[in-house]
Biopython code that builds the backbone (N, CA, C, O; Angstrom):
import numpy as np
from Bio.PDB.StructureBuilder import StructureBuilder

atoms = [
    (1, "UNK", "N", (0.841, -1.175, 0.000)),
    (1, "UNK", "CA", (0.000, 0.000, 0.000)),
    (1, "UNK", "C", (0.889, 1.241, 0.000)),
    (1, "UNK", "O", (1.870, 1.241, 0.743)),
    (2, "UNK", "N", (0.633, 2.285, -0.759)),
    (2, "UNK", "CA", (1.578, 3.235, -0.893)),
    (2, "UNK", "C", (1.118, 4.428, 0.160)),
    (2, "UNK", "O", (-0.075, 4.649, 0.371)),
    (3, "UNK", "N", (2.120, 5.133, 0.762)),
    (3, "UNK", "CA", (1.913, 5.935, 1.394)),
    (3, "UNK", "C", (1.419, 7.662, 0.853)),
    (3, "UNK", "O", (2.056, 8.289, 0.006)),
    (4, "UNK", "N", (0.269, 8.152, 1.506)),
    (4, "UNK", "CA", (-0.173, 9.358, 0.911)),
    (4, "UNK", "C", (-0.236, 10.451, 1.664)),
    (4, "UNK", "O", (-0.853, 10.285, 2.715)),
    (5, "UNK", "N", (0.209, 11.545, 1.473)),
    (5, "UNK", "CA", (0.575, 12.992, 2.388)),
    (5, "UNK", "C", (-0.522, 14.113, 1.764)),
    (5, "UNK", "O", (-0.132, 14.818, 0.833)),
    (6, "UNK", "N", (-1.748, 14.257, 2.224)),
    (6, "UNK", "CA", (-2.088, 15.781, 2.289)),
    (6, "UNK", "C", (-1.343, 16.647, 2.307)),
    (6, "UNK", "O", (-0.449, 17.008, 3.072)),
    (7, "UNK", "N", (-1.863, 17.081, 1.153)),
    (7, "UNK", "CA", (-0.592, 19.184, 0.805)),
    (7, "UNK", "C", (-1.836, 19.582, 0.916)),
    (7, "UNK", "O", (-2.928, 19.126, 0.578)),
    (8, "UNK", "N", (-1.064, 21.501, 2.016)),
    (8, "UNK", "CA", (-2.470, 21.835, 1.490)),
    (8, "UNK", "C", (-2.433, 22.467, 0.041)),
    (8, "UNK", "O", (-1.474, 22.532, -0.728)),
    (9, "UNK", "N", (-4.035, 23.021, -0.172)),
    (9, "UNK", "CA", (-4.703, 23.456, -1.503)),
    (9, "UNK", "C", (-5.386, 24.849, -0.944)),
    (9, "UNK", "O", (-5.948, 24.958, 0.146)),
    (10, "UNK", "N", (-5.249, 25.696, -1.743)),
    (10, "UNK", "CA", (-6.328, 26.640, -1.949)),
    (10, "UNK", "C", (-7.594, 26.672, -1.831)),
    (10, "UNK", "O", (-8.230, 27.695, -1.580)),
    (11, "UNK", "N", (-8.207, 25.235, -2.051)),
    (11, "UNK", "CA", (-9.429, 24.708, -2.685)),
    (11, "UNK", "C", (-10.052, 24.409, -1.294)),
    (11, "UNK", "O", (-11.276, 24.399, -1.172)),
    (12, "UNK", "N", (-9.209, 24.161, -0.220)),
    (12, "UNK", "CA", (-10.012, 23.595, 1.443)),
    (12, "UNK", "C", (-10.590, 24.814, 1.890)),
    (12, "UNK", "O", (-10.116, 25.939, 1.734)),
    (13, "UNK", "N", (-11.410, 24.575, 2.330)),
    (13, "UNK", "CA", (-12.487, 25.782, 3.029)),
    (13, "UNK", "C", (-11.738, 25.692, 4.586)),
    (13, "UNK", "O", (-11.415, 24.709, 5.254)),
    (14, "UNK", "N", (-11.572, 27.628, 4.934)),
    (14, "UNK", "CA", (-11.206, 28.091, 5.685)),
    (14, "UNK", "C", (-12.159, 28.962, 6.705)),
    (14, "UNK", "O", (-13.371, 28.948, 6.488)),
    (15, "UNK", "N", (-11.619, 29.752, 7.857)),
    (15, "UNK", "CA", (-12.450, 30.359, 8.240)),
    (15, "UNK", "C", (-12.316, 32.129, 7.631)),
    (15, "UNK", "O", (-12.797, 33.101, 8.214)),
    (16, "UNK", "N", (-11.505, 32.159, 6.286)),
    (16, "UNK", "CA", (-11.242, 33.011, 5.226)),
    (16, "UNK", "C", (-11.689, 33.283, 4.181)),
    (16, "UNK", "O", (-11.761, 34.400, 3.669)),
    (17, "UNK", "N", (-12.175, 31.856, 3.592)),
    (17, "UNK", "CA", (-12.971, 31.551, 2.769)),
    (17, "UNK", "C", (-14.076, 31.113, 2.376)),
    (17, "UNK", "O", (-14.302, 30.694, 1.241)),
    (18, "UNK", "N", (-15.071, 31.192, 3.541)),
    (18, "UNK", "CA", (-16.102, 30.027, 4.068)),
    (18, "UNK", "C", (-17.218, 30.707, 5.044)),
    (18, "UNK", "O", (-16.680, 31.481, 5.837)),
    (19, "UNK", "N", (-17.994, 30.658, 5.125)),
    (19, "UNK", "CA", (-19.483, 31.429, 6.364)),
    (19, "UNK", "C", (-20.704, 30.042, 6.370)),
    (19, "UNK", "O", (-21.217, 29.519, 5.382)),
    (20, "UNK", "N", (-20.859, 29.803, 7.403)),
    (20, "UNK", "CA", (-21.941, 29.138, 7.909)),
    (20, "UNK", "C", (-22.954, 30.151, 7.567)),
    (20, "UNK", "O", (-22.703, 31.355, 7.626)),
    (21, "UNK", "N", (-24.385, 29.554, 7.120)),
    (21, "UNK", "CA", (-25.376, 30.374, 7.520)),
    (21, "UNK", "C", (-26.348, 29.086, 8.375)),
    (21, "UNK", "O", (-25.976, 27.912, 8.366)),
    (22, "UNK", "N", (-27.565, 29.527, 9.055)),
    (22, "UNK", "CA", (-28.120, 28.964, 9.854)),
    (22, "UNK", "C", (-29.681, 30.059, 9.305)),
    (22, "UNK", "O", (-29.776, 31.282, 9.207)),
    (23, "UNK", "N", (-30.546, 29.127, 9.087)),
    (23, "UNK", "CA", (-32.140, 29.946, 7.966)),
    (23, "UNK", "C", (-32.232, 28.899, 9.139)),
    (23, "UNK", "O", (-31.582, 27.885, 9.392)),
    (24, "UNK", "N", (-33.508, 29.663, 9.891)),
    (24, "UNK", "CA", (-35.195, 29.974, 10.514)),
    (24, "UNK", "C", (-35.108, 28.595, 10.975)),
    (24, "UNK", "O", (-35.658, 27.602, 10.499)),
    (25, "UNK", "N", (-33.969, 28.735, 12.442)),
    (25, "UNK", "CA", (-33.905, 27.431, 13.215)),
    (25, "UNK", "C", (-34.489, 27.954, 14.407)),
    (25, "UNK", "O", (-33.941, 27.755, 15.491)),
    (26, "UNK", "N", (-36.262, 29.040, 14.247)),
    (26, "UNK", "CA", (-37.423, 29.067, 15.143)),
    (26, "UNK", "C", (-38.186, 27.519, 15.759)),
    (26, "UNK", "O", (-38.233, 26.511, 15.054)),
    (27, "UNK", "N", (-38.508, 27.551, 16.580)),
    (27, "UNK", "CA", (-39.226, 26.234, 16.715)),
    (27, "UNK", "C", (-40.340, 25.964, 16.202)),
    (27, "UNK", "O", (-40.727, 24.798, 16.127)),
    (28, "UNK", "N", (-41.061, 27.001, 15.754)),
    (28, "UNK", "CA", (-42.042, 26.645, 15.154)),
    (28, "UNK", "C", (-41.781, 26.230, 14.036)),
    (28, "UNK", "O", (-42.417, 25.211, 13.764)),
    (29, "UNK", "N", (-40.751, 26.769, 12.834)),
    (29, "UNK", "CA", (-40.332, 26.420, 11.872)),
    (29, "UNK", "C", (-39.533, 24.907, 11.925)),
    (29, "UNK", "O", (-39.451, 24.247, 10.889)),
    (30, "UNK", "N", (-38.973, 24.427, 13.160)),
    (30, "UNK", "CA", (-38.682, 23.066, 13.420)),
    (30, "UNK", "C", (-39.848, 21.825, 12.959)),
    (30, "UNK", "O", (-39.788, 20.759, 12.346)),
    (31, "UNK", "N", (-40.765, 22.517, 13.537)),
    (31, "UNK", "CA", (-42.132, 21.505, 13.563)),
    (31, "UNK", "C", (-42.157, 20.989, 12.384)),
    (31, "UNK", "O", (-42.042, 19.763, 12.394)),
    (32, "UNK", "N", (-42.294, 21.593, 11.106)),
    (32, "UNK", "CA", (-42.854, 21.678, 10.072)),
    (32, "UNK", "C", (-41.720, 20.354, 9.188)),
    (32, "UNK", "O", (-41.777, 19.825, 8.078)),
    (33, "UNK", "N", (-40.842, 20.240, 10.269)),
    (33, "UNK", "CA", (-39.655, 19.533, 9.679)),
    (33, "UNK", "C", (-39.925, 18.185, 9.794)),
    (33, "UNK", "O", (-40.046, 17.767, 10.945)),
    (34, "UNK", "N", (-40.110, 17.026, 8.451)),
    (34, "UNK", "CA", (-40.792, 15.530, 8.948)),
    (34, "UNK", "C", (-39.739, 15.021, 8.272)),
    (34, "UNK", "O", (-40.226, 14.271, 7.426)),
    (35, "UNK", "N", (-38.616, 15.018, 8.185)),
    (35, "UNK", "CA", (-37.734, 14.551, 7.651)),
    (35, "UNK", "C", (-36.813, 13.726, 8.199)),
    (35, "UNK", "O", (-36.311, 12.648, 7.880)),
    (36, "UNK", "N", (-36.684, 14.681, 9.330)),
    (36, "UNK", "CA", (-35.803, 14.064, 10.541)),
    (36, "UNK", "C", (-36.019, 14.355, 11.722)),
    (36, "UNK", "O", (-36.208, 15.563, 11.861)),
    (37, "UNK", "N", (-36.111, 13.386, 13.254)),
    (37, "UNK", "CA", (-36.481, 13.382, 14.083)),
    (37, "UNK", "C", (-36.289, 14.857, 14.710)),
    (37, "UNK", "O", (-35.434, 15.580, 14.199)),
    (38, "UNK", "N", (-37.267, 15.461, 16.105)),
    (38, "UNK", "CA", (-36.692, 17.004, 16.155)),
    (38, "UNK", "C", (-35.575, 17.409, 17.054)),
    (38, "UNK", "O", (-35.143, 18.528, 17.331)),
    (39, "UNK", "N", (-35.079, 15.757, 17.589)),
    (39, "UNK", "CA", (-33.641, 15.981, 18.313)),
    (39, "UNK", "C", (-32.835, 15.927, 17.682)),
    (39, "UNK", "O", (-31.883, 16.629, 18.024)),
    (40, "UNK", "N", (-32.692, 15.220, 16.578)),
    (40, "UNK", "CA", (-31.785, 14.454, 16.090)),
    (40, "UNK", "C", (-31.129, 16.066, 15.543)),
    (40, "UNK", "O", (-30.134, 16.748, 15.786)),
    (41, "UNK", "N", (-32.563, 16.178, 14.527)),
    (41, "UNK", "CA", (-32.308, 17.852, 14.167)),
    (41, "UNK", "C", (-31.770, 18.926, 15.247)),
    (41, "UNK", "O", (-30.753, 19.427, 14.769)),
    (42, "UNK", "N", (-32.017, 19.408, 16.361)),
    (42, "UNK", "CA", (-31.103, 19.993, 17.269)),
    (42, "UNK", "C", (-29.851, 19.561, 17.794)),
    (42, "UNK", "O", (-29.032, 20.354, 18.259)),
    (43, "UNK", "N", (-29.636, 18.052, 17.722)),
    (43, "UNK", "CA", (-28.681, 18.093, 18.051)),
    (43, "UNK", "C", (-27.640, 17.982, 16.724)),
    (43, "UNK", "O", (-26.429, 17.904, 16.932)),
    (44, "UNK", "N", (-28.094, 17.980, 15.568)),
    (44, "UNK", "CA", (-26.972, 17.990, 14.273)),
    (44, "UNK", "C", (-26.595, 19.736, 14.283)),
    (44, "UNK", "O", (-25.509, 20.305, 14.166)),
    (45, "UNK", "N", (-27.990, 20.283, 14.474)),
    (45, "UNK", "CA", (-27.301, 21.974, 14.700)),
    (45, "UNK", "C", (-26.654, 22.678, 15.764)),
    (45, "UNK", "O", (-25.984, 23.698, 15.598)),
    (46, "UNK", "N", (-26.869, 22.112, 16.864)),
    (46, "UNK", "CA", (-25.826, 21.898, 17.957)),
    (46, "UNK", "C", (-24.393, 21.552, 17.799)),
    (46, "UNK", "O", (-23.448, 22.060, 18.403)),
    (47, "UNK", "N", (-24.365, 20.607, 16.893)),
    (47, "UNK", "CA", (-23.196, 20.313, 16.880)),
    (47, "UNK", "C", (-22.344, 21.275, 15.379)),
    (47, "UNK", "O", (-21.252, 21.828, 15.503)),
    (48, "UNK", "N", (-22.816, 21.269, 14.622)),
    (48, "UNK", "CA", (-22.122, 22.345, 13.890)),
    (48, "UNK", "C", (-22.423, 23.714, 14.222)),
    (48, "UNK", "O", (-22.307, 24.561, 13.336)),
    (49, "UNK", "N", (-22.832, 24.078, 15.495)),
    (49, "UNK", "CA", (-22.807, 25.302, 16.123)),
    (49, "UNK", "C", (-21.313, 25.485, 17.226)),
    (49, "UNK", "O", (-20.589, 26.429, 17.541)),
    (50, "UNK", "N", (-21.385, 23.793, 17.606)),
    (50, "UNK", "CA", (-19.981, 24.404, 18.331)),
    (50, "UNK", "C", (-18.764, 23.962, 17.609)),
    (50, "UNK", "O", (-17.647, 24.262, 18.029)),
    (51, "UNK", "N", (-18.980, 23.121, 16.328)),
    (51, "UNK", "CA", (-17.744, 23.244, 15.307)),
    (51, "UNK", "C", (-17.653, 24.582, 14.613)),
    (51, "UNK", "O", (-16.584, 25.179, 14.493)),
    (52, "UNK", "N", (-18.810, 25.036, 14.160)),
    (52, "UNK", "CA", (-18.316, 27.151, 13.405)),
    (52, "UNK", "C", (-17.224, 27.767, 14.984)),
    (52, "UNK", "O", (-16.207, 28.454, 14.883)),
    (53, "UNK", "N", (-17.868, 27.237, 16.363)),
    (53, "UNK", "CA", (-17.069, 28.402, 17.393)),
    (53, "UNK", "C", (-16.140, 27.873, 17.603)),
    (53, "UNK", "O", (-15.247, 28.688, 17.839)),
    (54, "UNK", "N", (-15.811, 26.864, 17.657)),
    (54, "UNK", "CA", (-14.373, 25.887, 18.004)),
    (54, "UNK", "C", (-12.978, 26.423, 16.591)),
    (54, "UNK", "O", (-11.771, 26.659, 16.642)),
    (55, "UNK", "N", (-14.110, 26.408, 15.393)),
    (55, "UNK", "CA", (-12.661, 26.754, 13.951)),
    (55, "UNK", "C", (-12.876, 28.458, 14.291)),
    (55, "UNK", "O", (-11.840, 29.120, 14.230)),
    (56, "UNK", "N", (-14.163, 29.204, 14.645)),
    (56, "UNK", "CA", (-13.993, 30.611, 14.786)),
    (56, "UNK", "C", (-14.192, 30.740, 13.038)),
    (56, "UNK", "O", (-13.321, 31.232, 12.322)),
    (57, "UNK", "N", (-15.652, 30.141, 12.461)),
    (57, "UNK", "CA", (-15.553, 30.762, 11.605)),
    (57, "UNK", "C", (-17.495, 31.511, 11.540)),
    (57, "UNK", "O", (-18.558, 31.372, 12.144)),
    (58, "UNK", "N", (-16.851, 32.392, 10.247)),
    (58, "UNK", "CA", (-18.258, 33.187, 10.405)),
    (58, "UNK", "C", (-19.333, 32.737, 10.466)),
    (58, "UNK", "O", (-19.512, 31.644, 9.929)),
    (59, "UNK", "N", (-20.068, 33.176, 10.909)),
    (59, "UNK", "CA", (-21.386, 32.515, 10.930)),
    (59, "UNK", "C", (-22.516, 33.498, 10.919)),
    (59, "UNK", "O", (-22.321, 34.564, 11.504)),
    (60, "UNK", "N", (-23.888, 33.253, 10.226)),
    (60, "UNK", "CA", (-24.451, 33.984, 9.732)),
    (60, "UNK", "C", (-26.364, 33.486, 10.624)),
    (60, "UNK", "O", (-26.863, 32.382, 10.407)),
    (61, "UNK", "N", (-27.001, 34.444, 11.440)),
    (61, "UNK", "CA", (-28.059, 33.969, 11.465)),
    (61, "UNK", "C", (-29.501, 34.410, 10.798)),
    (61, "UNK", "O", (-29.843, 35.589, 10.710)),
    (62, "UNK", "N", (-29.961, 33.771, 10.535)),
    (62, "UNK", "CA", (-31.307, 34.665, 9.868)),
    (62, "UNK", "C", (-32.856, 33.682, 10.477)),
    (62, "UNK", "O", (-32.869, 32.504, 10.835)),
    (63, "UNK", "N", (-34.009, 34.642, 10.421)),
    (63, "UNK", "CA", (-35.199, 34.198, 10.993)),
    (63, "UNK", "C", (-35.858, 35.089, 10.303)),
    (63, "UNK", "O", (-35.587, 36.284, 10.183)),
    (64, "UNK", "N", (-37.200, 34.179, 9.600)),
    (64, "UNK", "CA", (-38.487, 35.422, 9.061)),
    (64, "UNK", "C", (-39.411, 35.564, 10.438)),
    (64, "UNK", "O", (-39.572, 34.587, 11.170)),
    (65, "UNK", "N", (-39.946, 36.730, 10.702)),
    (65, "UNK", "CA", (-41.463, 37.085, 10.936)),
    (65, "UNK", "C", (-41.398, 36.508, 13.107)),
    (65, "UNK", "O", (-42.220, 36.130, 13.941)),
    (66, "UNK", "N", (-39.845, 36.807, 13.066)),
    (66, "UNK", "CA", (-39.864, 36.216, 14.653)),
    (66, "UNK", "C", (-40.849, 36.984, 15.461)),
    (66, "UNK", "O", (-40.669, 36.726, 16.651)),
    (67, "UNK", "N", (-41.878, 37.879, 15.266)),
    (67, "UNK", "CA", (-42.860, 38.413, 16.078)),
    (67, "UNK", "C", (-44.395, 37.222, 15.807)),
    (67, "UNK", "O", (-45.394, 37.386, 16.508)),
    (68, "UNK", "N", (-44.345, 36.019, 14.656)),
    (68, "UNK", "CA", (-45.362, 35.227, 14.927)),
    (68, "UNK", "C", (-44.882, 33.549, 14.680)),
    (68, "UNK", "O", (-45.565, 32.542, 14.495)),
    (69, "UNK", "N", (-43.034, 33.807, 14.790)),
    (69, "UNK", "CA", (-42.391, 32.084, 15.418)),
    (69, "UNK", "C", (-41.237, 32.228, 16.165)),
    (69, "UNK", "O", (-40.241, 31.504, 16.145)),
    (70, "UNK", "N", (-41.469, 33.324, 16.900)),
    (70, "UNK", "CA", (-40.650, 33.783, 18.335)),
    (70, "UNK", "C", (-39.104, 33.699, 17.834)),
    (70, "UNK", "O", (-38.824, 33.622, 16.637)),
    (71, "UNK", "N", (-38.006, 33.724, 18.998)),
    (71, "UNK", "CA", (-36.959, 33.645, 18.661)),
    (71, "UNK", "C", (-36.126, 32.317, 18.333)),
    (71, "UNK", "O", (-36.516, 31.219, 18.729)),
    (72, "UNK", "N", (-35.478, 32.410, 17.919)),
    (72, "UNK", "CA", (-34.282, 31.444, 17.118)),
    (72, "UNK", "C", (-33.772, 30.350, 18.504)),
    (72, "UNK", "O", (-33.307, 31.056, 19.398)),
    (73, "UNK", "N", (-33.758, 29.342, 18.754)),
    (73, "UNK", "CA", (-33.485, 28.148, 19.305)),
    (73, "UNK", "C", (-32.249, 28.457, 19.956)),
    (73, "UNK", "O", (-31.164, 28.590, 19.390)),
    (74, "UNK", "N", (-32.523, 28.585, 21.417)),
    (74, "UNK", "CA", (-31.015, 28.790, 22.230)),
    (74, "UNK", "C", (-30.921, 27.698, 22.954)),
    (74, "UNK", "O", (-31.626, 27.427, 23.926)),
    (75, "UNK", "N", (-29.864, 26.905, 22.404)),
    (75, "UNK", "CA", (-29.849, 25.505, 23.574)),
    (75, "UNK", "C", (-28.210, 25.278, 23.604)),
    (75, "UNK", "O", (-27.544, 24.803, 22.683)),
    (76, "UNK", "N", (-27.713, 25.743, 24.915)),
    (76, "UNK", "CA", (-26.409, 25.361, 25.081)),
    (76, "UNK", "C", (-26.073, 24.281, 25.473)),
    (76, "UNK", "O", (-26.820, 23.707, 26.265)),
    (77, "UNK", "N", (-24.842, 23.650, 25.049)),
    (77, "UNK", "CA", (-24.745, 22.168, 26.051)),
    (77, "UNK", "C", (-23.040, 22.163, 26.147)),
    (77, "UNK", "O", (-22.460, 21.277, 26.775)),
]
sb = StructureBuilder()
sb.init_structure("model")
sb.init_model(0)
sb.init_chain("A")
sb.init_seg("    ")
for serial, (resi, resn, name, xyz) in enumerate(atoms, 1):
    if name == "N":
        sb.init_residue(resn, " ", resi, " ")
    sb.init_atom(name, np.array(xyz, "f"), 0.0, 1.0, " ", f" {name:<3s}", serial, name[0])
structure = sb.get_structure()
């Protein structure tokens, strides 16, 4: 088996080149979600919430109409 060394590339996403965004993770807008269980779903955005703060890269939040699906999902762990 031959041995193989990662170089880097230009081409790898950085916290230079790269922004998380996070769209209308309201709970009400959760509901509507039948795709995937609604933990499973908090905890997959949980967890690439504390991989964007761990690399320190940008991150972007957005929510429609939070005066009739309240605010955006705060769950620390």
């Amino acid at each position: 088996m031959e041995n193989v060394t990662a170089a880097p590339s230009d081409r790898l996403l950085t916290p230079e080149n790269c922004a998380v965004t996070f769209i209308d993770h309201q709970p009400e807008m959760v509901l509507g979600v039948n795709t995937i269980e609604t933990g499973k779903l908090r905890n997959n955005v949980a967890g690439l919430a504390k991989t964007v703060d761990a690399y320190d890269i940008p991150t972007v939040l957005t929510t429609i109409g939070r005066e009739y699906n309240g605010p955006s999902s705060r769950r620390s762990g």
